[in-house]
CHARMM-style PDB file with segment names, atoms N, HN, CA, C and O in Angstrom:
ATOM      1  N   UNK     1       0.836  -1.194   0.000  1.00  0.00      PROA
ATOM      2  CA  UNK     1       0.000   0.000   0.000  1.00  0.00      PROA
ATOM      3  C   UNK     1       0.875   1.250   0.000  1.00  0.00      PROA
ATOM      4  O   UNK     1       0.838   2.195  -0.788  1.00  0.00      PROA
ATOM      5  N   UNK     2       1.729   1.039   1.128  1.00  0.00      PROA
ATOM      6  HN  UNK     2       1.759   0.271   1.768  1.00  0.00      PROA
ATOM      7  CA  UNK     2       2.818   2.691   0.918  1.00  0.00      PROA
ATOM      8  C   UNK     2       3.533   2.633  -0.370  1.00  0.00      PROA
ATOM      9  O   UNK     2       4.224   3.609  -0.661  1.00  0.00      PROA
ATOM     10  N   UNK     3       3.459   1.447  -1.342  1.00  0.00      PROA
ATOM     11  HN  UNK     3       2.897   0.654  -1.106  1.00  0.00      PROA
ATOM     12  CA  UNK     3       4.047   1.249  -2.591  1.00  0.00      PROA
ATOM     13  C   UNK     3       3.125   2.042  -3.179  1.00  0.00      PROA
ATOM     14  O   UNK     3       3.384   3.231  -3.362  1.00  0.00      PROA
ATOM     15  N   UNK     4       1.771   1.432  -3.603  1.00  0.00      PROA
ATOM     16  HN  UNK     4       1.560   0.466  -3.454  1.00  0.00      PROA
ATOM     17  CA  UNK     4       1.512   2.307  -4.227  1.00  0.00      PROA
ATOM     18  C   UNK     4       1.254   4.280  -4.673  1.00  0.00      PROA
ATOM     19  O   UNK     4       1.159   4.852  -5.758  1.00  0.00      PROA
ATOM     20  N   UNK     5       1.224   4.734  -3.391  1.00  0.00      PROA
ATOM     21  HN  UNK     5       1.302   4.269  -2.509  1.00  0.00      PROA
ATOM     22  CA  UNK     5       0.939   5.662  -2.799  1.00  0.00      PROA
ATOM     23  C   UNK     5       2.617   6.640  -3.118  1.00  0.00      PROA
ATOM     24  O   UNK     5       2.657   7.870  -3.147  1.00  0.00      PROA
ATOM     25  N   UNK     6       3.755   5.797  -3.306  1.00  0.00      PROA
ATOM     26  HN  UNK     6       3.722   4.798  -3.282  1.00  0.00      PROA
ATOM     27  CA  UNK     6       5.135   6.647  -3.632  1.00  0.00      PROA
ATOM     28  C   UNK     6       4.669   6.429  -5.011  1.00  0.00      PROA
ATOM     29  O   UNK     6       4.757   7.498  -5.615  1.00  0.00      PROA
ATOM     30  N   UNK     7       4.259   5.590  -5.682  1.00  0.00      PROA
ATOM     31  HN  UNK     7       4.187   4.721  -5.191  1.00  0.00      PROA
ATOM     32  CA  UNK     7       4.083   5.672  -6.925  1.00  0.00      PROA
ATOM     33  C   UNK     7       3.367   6.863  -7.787  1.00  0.00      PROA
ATOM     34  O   UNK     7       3.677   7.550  -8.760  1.00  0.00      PROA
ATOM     35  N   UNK     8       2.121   6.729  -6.817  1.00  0.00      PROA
ATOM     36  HN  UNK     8       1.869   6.171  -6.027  1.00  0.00      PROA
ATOM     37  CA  UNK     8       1.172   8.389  -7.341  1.00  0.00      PROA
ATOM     38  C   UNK     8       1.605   9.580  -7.071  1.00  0.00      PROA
ATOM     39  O   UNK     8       1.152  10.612  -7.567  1.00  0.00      PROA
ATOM     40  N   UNK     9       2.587   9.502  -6.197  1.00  0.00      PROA
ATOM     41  HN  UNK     9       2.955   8.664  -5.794  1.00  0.00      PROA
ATOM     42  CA  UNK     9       3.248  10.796  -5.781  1.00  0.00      PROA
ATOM     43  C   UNK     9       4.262  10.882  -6.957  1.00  0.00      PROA
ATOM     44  O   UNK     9       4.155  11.978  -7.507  1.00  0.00      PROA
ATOM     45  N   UNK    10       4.901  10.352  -7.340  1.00  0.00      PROA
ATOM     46  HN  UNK    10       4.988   9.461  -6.893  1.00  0.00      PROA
ATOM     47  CA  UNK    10       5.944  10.162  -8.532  1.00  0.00      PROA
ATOM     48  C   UNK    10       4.854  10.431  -9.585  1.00  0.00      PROA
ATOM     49  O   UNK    10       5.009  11.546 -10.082  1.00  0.00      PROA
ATOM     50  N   UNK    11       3.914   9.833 -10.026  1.00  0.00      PROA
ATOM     51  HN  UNK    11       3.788   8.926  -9.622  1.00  0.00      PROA
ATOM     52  CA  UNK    11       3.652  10.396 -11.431  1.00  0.00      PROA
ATOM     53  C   UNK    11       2.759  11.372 -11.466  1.00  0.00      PROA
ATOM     54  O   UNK    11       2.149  11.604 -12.510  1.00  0.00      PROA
ATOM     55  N   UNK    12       2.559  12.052 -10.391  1.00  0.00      PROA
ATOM     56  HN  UNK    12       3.055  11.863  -9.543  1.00  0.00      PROA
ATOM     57  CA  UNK    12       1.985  13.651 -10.161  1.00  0.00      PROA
ATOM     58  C   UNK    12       2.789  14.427 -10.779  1.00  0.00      PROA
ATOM     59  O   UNK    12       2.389  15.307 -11.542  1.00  0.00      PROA
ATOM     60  N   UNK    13       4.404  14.129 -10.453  1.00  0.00      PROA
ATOM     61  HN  UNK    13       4.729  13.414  -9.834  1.00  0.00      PROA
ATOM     62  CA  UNK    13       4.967  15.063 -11.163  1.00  0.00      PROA
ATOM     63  C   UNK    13       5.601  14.606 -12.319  1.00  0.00      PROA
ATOM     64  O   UNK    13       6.818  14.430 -12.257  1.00  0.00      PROA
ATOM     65  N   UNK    14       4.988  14.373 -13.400  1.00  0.00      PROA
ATOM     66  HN  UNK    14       3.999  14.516 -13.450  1.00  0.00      PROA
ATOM     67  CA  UNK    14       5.107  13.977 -14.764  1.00  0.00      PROA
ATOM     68  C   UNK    14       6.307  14.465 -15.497  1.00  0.00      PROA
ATOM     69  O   UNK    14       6.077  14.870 -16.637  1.00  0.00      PROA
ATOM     70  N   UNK    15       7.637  14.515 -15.049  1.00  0.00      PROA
ATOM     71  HN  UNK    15       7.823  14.186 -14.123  1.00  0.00      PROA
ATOM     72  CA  UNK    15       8.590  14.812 -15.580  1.00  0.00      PROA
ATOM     73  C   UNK    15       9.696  13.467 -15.519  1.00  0.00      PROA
ATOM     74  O   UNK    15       9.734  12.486 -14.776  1.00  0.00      PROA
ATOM     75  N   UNK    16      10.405  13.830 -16.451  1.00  0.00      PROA
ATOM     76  HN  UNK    16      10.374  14.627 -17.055  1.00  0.00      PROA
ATOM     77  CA  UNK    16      11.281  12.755 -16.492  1.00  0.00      PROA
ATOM     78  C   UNK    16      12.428  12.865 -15.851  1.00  0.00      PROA
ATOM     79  O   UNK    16      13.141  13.803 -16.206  1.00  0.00      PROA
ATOM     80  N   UNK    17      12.907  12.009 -14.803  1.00  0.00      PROA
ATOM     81  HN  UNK    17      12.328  11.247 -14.515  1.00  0.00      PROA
ATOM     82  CA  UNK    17      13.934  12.594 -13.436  1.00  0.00      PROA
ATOM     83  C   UNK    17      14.693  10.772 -13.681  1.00  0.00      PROA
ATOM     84  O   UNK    17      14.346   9.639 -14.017  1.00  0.00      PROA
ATOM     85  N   UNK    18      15.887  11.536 -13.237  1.00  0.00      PROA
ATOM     86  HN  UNK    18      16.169  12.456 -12.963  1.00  0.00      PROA
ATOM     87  CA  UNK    18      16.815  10.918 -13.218  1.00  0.00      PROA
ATOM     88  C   UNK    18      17.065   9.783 -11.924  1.00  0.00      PROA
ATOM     89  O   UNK    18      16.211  10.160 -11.122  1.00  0.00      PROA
ATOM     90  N   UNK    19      17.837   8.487 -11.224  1.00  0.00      PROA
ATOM     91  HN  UNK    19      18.531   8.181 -11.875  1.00  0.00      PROA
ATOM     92  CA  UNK    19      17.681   7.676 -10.036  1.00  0.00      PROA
ATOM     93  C   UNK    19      18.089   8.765  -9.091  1.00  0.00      PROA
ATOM     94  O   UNK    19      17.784   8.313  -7.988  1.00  0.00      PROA
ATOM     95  N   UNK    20      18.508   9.715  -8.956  1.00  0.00      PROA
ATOM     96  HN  UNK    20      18.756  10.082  -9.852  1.00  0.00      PROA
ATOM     97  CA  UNK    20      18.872  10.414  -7.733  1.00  0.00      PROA
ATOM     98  C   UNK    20      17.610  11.561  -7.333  1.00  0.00      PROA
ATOM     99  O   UNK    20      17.340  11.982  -6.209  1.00  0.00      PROA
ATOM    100  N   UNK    21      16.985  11.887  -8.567  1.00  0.00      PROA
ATOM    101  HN  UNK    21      17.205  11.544  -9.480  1.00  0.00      PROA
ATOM    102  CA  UNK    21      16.249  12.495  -8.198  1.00  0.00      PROA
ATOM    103  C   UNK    21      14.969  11.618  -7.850  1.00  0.00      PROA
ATOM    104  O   UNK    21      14.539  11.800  -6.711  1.00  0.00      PROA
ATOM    105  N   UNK    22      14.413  10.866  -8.495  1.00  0.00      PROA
ATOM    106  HN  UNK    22      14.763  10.719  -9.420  1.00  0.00      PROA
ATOM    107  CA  UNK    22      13.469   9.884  -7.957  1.00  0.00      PROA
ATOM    108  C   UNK    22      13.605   9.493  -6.228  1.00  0.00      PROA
ATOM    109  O   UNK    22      12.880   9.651  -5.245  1.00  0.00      PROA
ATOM    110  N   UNK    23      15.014   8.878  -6.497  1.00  0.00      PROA
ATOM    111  HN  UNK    23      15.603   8.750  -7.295  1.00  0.00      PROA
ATOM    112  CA  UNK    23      15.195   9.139  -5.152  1.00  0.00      PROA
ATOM    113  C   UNK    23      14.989   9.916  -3.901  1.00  0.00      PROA
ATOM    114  O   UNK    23      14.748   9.223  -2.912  1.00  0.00      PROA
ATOM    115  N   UNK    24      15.038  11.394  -3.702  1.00  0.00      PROA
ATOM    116  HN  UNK    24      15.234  11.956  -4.505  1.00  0.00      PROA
ATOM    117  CA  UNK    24      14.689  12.246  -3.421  1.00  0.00      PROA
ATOM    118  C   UNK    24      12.891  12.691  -3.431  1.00  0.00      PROA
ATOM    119  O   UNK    24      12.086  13.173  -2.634  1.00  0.00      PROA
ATOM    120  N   UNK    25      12.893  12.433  -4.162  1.00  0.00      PROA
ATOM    121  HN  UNK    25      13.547  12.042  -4.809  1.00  0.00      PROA
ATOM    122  CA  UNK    25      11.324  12.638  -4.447  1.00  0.00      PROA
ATOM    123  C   UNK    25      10.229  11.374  -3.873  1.00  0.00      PROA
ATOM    124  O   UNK    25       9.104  11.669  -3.470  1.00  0.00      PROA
ATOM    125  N   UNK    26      10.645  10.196  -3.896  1.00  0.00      PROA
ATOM    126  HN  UNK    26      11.559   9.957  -4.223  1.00  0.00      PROA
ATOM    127  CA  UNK    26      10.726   9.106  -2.597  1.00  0.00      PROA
ATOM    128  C   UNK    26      10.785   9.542  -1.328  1.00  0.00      PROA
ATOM    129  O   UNK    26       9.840   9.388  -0.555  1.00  0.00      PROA
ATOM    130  N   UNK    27      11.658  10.002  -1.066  1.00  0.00      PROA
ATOM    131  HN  UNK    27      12.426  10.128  -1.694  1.00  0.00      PROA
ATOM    132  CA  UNK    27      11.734  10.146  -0.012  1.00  0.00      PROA
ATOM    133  C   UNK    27      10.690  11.566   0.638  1.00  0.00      PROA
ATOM    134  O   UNK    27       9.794  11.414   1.467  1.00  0.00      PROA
ATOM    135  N   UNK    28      10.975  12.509   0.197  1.00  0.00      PROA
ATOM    136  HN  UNK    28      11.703  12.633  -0.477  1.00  0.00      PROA
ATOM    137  CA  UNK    28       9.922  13.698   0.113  1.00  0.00      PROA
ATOM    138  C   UNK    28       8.502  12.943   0.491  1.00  0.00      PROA
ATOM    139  O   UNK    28       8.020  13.116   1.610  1.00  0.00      PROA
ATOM    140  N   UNK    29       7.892  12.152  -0.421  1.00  0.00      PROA
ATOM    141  HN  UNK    29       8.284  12.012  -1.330  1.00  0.00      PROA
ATOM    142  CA  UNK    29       6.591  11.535  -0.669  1.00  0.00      PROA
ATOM    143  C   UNK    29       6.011  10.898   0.438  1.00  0.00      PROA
ATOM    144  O   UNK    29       4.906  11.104   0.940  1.00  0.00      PROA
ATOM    145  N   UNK    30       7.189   9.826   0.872  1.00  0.00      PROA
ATOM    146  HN  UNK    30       8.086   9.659   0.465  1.00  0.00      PROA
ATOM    147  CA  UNK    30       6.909   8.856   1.753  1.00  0.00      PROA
ATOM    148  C   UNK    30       7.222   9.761   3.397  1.00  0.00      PROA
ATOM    149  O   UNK    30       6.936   9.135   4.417  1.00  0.00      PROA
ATOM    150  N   UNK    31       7.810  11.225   3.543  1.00  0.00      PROA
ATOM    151  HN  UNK    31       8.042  11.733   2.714  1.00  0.00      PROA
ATOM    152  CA  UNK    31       7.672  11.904   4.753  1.00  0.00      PROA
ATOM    153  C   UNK    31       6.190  12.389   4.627  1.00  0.00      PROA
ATOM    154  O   UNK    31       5.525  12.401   5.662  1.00  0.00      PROA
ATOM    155  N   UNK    32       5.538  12.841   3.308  1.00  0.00      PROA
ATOM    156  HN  UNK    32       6.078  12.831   2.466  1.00  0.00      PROA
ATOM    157  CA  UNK    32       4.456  13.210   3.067  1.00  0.00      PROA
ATOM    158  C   UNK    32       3.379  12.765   3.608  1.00  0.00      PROA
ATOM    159  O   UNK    32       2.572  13.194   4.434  1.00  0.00      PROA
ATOM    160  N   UNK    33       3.570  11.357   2.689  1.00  0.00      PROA
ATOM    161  HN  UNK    33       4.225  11.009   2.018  1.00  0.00      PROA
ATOM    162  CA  UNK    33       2.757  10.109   3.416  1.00  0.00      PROA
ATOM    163  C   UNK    33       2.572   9.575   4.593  1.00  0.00      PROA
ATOM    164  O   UNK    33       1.675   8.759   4.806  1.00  0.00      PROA
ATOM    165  N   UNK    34       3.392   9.976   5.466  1.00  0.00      PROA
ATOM    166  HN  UNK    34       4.120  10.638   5.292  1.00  0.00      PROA
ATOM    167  CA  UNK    34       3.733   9.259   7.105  1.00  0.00      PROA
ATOM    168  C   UNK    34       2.897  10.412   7.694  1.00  0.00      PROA
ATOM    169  O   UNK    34       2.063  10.190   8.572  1.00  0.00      PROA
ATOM    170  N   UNK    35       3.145  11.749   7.159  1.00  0.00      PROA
ATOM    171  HN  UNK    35       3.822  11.929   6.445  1.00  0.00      PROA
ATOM    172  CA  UNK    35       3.005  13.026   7.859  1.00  0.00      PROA
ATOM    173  C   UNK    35       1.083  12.896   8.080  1.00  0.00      PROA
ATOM    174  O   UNK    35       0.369  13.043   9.072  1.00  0.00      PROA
ATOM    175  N   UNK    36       0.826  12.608   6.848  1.00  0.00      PROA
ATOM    176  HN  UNK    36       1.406  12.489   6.042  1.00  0.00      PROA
ATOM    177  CA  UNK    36      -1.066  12.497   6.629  1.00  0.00      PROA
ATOM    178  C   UNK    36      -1.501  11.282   7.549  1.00  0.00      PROA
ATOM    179  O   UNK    36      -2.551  11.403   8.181  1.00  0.00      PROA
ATOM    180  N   UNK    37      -0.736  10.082   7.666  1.00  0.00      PROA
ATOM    181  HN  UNK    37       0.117   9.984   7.153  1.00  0.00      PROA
ATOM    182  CA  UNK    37      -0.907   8.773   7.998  1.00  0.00      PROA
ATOM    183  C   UNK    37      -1.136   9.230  10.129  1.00  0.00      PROA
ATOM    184  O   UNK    37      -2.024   8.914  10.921  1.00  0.00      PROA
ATOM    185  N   UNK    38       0.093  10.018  10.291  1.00  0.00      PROA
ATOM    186  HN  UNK    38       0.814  10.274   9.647  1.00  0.00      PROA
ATOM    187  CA  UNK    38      -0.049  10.394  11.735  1.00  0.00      PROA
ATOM    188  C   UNK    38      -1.306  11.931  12.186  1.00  0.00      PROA
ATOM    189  O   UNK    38      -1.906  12.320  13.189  1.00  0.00      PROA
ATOM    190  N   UNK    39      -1.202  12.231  11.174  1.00  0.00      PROA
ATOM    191  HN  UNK    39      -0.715  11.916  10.359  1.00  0.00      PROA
ATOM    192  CA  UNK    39      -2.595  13.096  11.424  1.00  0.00      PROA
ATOM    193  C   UNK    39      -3.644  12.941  11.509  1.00  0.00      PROA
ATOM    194  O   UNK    39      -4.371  13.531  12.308  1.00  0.00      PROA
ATOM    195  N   UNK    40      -4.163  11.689  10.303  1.00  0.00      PROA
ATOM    196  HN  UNK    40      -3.572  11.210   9.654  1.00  0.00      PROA
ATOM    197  CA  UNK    40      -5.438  10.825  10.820  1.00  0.00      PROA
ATOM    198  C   UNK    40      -5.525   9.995  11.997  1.00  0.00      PROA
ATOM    199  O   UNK    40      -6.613   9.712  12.500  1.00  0.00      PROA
ATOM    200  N   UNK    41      -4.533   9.634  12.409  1.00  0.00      PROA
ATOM    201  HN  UNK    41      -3.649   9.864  12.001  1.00  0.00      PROA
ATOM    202  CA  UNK    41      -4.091   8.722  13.356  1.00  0.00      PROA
ATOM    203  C   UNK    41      -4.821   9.844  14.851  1.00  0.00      PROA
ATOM    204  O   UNK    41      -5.656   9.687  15.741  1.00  0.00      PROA
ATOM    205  N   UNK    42      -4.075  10.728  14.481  1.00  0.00      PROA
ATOM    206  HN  UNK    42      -3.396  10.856  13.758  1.00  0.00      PROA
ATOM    207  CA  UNK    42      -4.664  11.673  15.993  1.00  0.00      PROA
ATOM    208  C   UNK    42      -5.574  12.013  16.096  1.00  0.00      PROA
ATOM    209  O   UNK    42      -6.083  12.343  17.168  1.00  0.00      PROA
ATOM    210  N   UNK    43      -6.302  12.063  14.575  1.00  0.00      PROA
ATOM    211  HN  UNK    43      -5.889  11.795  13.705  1.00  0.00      PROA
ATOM    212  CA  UNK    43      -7.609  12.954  14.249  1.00  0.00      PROA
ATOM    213  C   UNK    43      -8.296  11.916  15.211  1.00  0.00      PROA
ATOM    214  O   UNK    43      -8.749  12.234  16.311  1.00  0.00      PROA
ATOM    215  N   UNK    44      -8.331  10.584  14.664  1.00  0.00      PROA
ATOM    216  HN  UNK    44      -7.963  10.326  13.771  1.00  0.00      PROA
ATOM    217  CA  UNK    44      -8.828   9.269  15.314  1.00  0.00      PROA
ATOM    218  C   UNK    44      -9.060   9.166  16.577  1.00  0.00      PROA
ATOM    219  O   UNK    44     -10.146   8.939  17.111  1.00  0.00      PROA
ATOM    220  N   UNK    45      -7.618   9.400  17.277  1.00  0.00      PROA
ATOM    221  HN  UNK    45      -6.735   9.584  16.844  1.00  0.00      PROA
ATOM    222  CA  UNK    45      -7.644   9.125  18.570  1.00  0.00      PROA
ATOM    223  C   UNK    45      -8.461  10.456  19.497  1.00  0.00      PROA
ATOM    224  O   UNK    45      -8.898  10.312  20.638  1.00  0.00      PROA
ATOM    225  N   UNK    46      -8.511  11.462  18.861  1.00  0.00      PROA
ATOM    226  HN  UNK    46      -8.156  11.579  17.933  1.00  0.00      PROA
ATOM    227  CA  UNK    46      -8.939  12.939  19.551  1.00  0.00      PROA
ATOM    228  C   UNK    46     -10.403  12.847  19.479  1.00  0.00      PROA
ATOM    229  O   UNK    46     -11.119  13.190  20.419  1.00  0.00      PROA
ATOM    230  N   UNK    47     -11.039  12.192  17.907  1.00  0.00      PROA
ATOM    231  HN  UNK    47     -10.457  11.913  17.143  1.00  0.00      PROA
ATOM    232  CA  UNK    47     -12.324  12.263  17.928  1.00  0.00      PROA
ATOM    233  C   UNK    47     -13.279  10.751  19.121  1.00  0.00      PROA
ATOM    234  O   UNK    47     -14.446  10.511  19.432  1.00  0.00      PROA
ATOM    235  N   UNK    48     -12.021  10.169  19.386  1.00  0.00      PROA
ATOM    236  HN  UNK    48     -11.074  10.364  19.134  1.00  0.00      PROA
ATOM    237  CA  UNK    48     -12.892   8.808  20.192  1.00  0.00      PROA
ATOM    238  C   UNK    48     -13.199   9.592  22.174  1.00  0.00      PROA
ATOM    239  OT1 UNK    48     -13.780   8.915  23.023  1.00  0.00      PROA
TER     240      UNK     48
END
């Protein structure tokens, strides 16, 4: 699932990037992804 999810983040930005930059942009994505993942997480725990 976090596979797919670096994937859509990668072809949002529809340019053609090189392994270092992919790289980077991985990584960017997947702080992205963690960042939304722990916000629902609290939203969760705040609304119970």
């Amino acid at each position: 699932m976090k596979q797919r999810k670096r994937r859509d983040c990668l072809n949002s930005s529809n340019v053609r990037i090189d392994k270092g930059q992919r790289d980077a942009i991985n990584r960017v994505c997947t702080k992205i992804a963690e960042t939304r993942l722990i916000a629902s997480v609290q939203k969760l725990i705040l609304s119970h």
